[in-house]
N, C-alpha and C positions, 0 to 999 in steps of 0.2 A: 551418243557420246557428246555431240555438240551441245545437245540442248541443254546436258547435264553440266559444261563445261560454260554455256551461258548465263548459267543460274547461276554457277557458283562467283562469274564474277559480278556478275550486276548486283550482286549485296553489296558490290560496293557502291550502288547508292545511297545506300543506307550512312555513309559520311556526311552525306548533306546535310541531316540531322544536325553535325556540329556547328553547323551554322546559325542554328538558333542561341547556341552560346556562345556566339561572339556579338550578335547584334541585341542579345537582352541579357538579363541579370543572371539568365540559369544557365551557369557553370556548367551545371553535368549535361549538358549535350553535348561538351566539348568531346567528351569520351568515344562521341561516335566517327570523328574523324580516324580511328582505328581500323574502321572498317575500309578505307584507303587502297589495303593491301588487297583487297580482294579482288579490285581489277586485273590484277596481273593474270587470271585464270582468264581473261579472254585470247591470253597470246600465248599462254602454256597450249602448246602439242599436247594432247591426249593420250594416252597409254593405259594400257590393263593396270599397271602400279600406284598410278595419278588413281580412276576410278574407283580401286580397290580401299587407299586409306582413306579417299575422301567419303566412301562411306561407311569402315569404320569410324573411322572420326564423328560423320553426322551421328550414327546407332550411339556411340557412345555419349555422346553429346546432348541426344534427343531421353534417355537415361538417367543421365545423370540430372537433367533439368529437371525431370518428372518427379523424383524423387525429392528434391531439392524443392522443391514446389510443396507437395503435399507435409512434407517435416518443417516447413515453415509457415505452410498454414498452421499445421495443428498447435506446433509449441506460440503462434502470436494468437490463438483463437484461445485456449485451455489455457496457458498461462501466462500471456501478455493481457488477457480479459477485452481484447479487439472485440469488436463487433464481426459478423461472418463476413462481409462484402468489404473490409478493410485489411482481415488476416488474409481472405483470397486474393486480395490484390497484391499485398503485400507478398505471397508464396507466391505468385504469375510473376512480378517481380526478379524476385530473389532466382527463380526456378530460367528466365531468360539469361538473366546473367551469367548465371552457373553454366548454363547450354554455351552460351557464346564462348566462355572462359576455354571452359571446356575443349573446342570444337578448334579454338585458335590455337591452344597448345600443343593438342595431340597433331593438327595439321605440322605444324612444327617439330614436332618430335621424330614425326615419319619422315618428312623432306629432311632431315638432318641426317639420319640414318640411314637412309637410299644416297642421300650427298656422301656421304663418309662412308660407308660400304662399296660403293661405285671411285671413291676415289682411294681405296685400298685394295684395289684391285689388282689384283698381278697375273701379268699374261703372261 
């Protein structure tokens, strides 16, 4: 549980990224200071419910990227007339973001609904 619970926040290195868009022209690494939030899973306690969505979330996540990958390769390879090593790039692309989107909102969705379940609670 710990290891799994160190993994999940050390992606929040992955913020440092935005630091290439602030000290050069490209904006979009700004985006990666979202991942921020992820450290906070070093000091979240551990629990079967923590465990449980955080790996639906990933399954879902890992899914929906996959898919989102390959339907974007093929519509920029067959009808955007890409080259194959620019529409795959483009669906690894398209297919990460989707997985992160993904993986950040359903974690949300779960912690809101264990927050709001747990605080409608009547003894």
């Amino acid at each position: 549980m710990k290891l799994r619970r160190n993994l999940c926040g050390f992606t929040g290195l992955l913020s440092l990224l935005g630091f290439i868009g602030v000290f050069t022209e490209n904006r979009e690494f700004l985006a990666f200071f979202a991942f921020i939030v992820e450290f906070q899973y070093l000091f979240i306690k551990s629990d079967e419910m923590l465990e449980e969505y955080m790996n639906q979330s990933a399954s879902t996540a890992f899914y929906c990227g996959m898919i989102t990958t390959a339907i974007i390769t093929l519509v920029c390879f067959f009808i955007g007339g890409r080259e194959g090593n620019a529409a795959l790039l483009t669906g690894f692309a398209s297919g990460w973001g989707v997985s992160v989107a993904v993986h950040g909102f359903s974690i949300g969705y779960f912690r809101f609904r264990e927050s709001w379940v747990a605080g409608n609670d009547k003894e």
